[in-house]
C-alpha positions as CSV (number, residue, x, y, z in Angstrom):
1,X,29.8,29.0,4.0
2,X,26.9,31.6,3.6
3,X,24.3,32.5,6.0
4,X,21.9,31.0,2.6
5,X,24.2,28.2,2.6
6,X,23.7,27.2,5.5
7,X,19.9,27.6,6.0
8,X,19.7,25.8,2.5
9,X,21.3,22.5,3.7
10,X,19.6,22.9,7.1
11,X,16.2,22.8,4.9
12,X,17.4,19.9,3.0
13,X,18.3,18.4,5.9
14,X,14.8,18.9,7.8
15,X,13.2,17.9,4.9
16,X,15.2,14.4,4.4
17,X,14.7,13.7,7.8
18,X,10.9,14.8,7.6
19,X,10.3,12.3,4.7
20,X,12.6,9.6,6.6
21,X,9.7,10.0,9.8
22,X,6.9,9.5,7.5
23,X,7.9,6.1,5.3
24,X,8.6,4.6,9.0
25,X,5.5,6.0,9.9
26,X,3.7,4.2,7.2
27,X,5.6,1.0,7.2
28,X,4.1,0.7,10.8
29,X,1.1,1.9,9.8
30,X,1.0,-0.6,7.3
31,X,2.5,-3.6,9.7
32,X,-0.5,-3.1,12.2
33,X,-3.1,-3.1,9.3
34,X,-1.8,-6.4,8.1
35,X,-1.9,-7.6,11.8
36,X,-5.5,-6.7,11.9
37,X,-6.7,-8.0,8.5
38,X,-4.8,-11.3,8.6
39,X,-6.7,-11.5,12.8
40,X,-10.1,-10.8,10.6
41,X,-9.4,-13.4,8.0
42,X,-8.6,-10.6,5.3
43,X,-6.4,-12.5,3.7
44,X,-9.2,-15.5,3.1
45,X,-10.2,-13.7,0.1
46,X,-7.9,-10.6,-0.6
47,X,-4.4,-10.1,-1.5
48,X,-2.5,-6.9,-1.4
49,X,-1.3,-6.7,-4.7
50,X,-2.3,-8.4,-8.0
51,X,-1.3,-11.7,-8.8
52,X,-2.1,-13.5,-12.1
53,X,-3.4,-17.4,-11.5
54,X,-1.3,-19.8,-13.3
55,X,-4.6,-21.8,-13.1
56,X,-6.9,-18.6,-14.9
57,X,-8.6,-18.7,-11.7
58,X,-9.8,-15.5,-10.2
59,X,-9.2,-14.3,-6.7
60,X,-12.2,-14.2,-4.2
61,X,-11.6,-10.5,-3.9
62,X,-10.2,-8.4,-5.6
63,X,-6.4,-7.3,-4.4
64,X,-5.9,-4.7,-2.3
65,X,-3.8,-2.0,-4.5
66,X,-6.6,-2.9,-7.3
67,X,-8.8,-1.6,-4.7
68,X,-6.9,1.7,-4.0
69,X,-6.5,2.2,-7.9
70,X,-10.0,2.3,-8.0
71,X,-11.3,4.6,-5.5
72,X,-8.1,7.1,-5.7
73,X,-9.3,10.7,-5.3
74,X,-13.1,9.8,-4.6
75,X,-14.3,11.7,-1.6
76,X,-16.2,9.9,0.9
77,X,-14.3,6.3,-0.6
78,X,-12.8,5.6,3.2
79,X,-16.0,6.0,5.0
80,X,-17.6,3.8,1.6
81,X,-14.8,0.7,2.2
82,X,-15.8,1.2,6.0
83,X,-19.0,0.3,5.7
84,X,-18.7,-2.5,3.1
85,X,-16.5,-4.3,5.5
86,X,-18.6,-4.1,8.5
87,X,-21.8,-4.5,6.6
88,X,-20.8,-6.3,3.2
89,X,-22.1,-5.5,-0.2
90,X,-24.2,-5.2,-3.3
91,X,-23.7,-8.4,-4.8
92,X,-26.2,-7.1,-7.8
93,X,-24.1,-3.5,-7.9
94,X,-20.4,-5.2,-8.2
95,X,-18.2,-3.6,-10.1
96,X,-15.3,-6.1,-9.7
97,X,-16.7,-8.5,-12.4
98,X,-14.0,-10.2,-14.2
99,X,-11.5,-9.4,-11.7
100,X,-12.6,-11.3,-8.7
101,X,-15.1,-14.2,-8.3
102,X,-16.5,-13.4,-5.1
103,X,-19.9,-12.0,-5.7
104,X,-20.2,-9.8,-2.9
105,X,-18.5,-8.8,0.6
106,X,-20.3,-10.7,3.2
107,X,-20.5,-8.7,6.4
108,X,-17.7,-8.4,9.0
109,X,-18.5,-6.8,12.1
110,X,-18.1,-10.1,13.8
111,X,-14.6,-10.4,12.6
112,X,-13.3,-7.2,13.2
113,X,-14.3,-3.7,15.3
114,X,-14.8,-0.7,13.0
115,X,-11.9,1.3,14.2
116,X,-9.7,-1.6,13.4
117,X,-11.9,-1.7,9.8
118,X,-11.2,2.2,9.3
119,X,-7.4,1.3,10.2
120,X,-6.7,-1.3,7.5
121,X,-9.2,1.1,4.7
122,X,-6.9,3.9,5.1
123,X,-4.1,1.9,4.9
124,X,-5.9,0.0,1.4
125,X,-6.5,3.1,0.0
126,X,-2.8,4.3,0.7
127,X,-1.3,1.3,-1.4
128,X,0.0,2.4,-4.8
């Protein structure tokens, strides 16, 4: 083998092994957030990902990966969901009509700290 041989599978193996660290990073990640949204009653009204009613009912909330769909790419959209949680929301501004029948977010701060809240919004807005 080369010298560049060498230092080429060496890079593919750091890099394999660099991307290996960071999906069990985020699995974890992703394990505590659920931990802390099902401990703040999350789950009452949200899903993580989309499900169709058989009975054409629509969720309370909308699901979690609609959510991340929605505010991919927008600055400021972590610090946004943050506050929504702890505070609840506009239920004249929503923008989820037609895909969730909750009117608006009623505030949480009872039901969960806001580092905890910031944990499970960056894990939301992760969700593909």
């Amino acid at each position: 083998m080369t010298h560049s041989t060498i230092a080429r599978t060496v890079s593919a193996l750091a890099l394999t092994l660099t991307a290996s660290l960071a999906c069990a990073q985020q699995d974890e990640v992703g394990e505590q957030a659920k931990k802390i949204a099902a401990g703040a009653g999350c789950f009452t009204c949200h899903t993580i990902s989309h499900q169709d009613s058989k009975d054409g009912k629509l969720p309370i909330g909308p699901a979690w990966q609609d959510v991340a769909k929605q505010y991919a790419g927008k600055p400021g959209a972590a610090e946004f969901l943050t506050r929504v949680v702890l505070e609840g929301s506009n239920p004249y501004s929503s923008h989820w009509k037609g895909k969730a029948a909750g009117i608006a977010m009623p505030p949480n701060a009872v039901a969960i700290s806001e580092s905890d809240a910031r944990k499970v919004v960056y894990w939301v807005l992760s969700l593909k």
